[in-house]
C-alpha positions in Angstrom: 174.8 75.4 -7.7 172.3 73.8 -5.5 172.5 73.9 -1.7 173.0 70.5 -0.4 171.3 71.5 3.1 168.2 73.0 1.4 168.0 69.7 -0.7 168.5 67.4 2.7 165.4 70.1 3.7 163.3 69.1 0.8 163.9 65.1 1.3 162.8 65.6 4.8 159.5 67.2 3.7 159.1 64.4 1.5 159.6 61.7 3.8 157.8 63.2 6.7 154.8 64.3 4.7 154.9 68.2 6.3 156.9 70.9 7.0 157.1 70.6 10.4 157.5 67.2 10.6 160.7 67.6 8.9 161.8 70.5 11.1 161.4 68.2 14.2 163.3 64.8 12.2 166.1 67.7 11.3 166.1 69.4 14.8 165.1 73.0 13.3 162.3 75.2 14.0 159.5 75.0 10.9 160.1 78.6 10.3 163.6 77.4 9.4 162.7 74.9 7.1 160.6 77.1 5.6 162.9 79.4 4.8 165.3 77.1 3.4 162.3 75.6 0.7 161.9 79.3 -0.3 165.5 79.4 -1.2 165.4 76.7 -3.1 162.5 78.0 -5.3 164.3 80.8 -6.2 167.3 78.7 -6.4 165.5 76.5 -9.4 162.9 79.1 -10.2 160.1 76.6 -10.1 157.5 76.1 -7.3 158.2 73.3 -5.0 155.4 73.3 -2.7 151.8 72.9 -3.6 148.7 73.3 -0.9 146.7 70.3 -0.9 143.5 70.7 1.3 144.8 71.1 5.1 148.5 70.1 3.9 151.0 70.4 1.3 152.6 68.3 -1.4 155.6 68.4 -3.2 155.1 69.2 -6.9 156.7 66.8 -9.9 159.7 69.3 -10.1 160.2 68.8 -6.3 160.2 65.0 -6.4 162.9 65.1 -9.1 165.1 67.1 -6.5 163.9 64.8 -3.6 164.8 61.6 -5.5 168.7 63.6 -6.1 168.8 64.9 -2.6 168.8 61.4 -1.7 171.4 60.2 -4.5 173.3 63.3 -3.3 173.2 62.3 0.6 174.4 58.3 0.0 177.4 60.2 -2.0 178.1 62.6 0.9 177.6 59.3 3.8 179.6 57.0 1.9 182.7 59.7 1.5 182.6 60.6 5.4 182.5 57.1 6.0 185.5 56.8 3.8 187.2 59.5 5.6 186.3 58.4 9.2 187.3 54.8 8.3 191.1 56.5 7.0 191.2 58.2 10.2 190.2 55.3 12.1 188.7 57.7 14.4 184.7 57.8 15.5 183.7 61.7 14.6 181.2 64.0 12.9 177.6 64.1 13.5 175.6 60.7 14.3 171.5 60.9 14.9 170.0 57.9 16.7 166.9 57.4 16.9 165.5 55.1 19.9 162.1 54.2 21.6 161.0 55.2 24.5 162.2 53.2 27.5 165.6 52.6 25.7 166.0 56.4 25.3 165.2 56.5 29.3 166.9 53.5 30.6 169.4 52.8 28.3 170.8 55.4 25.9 171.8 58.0 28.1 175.0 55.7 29.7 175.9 54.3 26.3 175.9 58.5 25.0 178.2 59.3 28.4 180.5 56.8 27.8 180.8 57.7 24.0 181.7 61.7 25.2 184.0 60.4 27.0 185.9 58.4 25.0 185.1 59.8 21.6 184.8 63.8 22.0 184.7 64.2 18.3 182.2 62.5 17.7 178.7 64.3 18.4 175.5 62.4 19.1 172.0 63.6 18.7 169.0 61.3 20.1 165.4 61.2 18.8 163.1 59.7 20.6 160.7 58.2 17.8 158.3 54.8 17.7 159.9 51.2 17.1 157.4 50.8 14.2 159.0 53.5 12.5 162.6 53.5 13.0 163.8 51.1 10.4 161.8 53.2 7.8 163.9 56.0 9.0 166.8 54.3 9.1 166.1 52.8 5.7 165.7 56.4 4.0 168.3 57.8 5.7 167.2 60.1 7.9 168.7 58.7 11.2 171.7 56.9 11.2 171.2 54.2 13.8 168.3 52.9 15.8 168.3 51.5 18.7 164.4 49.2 18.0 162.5 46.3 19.9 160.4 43.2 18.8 158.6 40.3 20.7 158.1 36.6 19.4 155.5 36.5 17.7 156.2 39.7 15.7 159.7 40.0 14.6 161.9 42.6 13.4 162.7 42.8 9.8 165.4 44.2 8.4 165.0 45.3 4.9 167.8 45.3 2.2 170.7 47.4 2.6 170.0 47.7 6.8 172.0 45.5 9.4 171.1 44.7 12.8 172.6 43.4 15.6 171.3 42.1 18.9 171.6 44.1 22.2 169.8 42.0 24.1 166.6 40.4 25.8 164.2 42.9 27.6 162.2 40.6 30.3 158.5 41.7 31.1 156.3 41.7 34.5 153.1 41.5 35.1 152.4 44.2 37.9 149.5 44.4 40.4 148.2 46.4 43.2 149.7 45.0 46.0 146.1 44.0 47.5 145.7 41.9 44.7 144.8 38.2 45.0 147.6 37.3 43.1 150.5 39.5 44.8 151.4 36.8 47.4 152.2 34.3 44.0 155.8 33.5 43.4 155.0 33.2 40.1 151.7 33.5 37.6 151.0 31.8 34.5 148.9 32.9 31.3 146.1 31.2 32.6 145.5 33.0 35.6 145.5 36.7 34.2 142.3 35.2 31.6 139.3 37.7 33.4 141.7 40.6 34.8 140.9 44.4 34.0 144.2 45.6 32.2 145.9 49.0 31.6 147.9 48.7 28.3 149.4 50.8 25.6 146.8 52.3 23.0 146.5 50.4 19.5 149.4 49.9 16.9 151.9 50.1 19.4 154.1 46.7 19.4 153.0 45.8 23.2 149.6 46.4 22.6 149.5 44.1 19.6 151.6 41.4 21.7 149.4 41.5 24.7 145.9 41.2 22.6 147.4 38.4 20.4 148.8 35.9 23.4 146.0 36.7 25.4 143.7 35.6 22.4 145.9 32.6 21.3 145.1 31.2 24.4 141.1 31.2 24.1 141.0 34.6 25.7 139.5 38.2 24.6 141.7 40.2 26.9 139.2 42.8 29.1 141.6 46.6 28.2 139.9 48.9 30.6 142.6 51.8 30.4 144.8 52.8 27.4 147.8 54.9 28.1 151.6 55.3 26.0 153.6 56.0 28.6 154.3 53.3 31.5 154.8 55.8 34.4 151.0 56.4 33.4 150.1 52.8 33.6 152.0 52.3 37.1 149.8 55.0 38.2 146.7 53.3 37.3 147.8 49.9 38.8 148.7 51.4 42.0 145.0 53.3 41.7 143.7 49.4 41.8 142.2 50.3 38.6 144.5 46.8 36.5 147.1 45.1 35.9 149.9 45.8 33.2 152.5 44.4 31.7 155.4 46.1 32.1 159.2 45.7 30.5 161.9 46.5 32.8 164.5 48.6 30.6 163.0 51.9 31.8 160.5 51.5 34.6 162.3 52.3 37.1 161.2 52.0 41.0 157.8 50.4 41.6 155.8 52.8 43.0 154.4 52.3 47.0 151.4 49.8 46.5 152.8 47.7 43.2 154.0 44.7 43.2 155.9 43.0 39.9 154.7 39.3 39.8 157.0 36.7 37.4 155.2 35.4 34.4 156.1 32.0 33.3 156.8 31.5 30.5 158.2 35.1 30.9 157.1 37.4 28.0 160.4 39.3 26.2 161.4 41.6 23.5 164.5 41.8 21.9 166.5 45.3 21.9 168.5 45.4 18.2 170.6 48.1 16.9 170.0 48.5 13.4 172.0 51.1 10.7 172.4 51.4 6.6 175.1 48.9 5.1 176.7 52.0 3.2 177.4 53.1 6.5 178.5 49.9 8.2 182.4 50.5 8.1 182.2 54.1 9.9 184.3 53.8 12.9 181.3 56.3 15.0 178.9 53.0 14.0 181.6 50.2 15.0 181.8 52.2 18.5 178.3 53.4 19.1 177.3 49.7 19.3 180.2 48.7 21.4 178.7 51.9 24.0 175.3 50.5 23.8 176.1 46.8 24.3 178.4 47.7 27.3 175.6 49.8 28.3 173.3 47.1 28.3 175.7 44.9 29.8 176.0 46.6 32.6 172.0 47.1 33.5 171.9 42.9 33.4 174.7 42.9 36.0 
């Protein structure tokens, strides 16, 4: 009979297009994963995993198991679901997957609250990009994700994934304090047209916002300094080396020398919990996204 957990192993691999890409989606070491692919060779007595230059791919044999895994795993999510839903009670295992600032500023009140009031249930975050986390979601290898989108790109949710809103992310614009525009009330579009700024690096959803609104209104934004994380960024702006743009779920304290200037019209993204509609009725679902809009709640108090 075939091992369900070295079958969930060989779905990861094909989704995540390595070995230990699917040991880190999984939360296990490669070596582990490994080990479990190995298994189920000998299991089916047919190889499984072909070298392909630098990297591996799964052989015709291994897509036919992939393509059951996944059969296989709806079966398993739609019977706990049952289960949970008879109980009434939020429990089992439930992976979340979140972006960066929500996993900082956000997720780690809405987890609290859900130990305490649900100790059966256990949670396990991954941090992963908002570009991605509907895919995941979509194939099954988170259940929830907590994702972000701004007006001019939104979020789509494919078929058989819901979303629901969390709620609206505002956005500064911040400066060295020295700047000619500190002492300003408030800024507009216009007045940001021939500034130096430190932004995210391509691809990522901010980057693509600020590039496209800066163009849309006749100007080719000047990106001195490309960093991911924002704690970087607030470093460089209180360097005097830019400006950023900056979301507020996350940041935390300005650091000494920064000053967070209101943008009107005042750019936002919009926070959305998102999870597979096979899985909609789970009770652990229903009351992660009551802990997360309480959560949220409470940071807009």
């Amino acid at each position: 009979m075939l091992d369900l957990a070295r079958l969930r192993a060989l779905h990861a691999v094909h989704i995540h297009g390595s070995v230990a890409a699917a040991a880190a989606a999984l939360g296990y070491t490669p070596s582990a994963i490994s080990q479990q692919i190995t298994k189920l060779e000998r299991e089916t007595r047919t190889t499984l995993l072909e070298r392909r230059g630098r990297g591996i791919a799964l052989t015709e044999d291994a897509l036919h198991l992939a393509s059951a895994a996944r059969e296989l795993m709806d079966i398993v999510e739609r019977t706990e679901t049952t289960l949970e839903e008879r109980r009434g009670l939020p429990t089992g295992q439930l992976s979340i997957g979140a972006f960066a600032t929500a996993a900082r500023g956000l997720l780690p009140a809405a987890l609290a609250s859900l130990a305490r009031q649900h100790p059966a249930l256990e949670t396990r975050l991954s941090e992963v990009d908002p570009h991605v986390s509907v895919d995941l979601v979509t194939k099954g290898v988170i259940d929830l994700a907590v994702a972000h989108d701004w007006d001019i790109a939104p979020l789509p949710a494919p078929e058989g994934v819901e979303q629901e809103p969390l709620g609206d992310d505002h956005c500064d614009v911040l400066v060295p304090a020295g700047h000619p525009l500190a002492a300003r009330p408030a800024i507009r579009r216009a007045d940001l047209a021939h500034e130096p700024w430190i932004c995210q690096p391509p691809g990522s959803v901010c980057h693509d916002w600020l590039v496209r609104t800066l163009r849309a209104d006749g100007h080719e934004p000047d990106l001195r300094h490309q960093a991911a994380e924002y704690h970087t960024q607030l470093a460089l702006v209180a360097a005097g080396l830019g400006i950023a743009l900056i979301p507020r779920l996350g940041r935390g304290p300005l650091p000494e020398g920064v000053v967070a200037l209101h943008l009107d019209p005042v750019p936002t993204r919009r926070l959305y919990a998102l999870w597979r509609t096979g899985a909609a009725r789970r009770p652990a679902i229903t009351a992660t996204v009551h802990a997360l809009r309480e959560a949220w709640a409470n940071l807009s108090e």
